[in-house]
N, C-alpha and C positions, 0 to 999 in steps of 0.2 A: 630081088625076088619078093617073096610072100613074107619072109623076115624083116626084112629091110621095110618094106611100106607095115609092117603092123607095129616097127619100132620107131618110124615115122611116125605113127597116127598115135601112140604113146608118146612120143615129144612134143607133139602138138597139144594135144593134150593137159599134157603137166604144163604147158608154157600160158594155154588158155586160163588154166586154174590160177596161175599167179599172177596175170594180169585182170582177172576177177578181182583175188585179194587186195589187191593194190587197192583197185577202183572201189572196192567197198572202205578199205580202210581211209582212203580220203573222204568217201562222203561223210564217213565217220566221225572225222577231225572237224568237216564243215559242218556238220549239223551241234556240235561239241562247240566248235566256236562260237558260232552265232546264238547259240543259250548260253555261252556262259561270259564272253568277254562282253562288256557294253563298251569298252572308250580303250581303244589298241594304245599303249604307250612302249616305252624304253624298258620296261620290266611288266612280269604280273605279279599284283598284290595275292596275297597267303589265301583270300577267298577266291577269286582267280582260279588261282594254278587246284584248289582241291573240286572245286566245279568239273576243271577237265580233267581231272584224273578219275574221280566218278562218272562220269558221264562216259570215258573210254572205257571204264572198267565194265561199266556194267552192259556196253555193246558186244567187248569181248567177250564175256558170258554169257550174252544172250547167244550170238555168232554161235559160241561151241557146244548150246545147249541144241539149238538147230541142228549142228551139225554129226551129233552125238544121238542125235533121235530119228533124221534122216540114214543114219549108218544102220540104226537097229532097223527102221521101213525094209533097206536094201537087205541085209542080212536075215531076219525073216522069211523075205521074199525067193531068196535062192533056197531056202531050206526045202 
């Protein structure tokens, strides 16, 4: 019935969003690699590995700053 397909379009849904995330969080990684590694080896040296953890850290924050400010847009808007 009417339940069934609105719990449907709910799971579709949440399944859309995580395959977003997904796809965002690799472009992430790719655009993180390619600024920060020059010459792929057996290990990353200590300047390396803090390249991409800055560079993730500061997409993650940007990500939730978005997402934190699109929440307010939406909540706003229902009031």
């Amino acid at each position: 019935g009417e339940a069934d397909e609105a719990e449907l379009q709910h799971l579709v849904a949440a399944e859309q969003q995580k395959a977003q995330f997904t796809a965002q969080v690799h472009h992430f990684m790719e655009l993180c690699w390619d600024k920060c590694v020059e010459k792929p080896g057996n290990h990353l040296d200590s300047c390396t590995e803090n390249c991409l953890s800055s560079c993730v850290d500061h997409f993650i924050d940007t990500t939730l700053a978005i997402t934190s400010w699109f929440a307010q847009i939406v909540q706003k808007g229902g009031q």
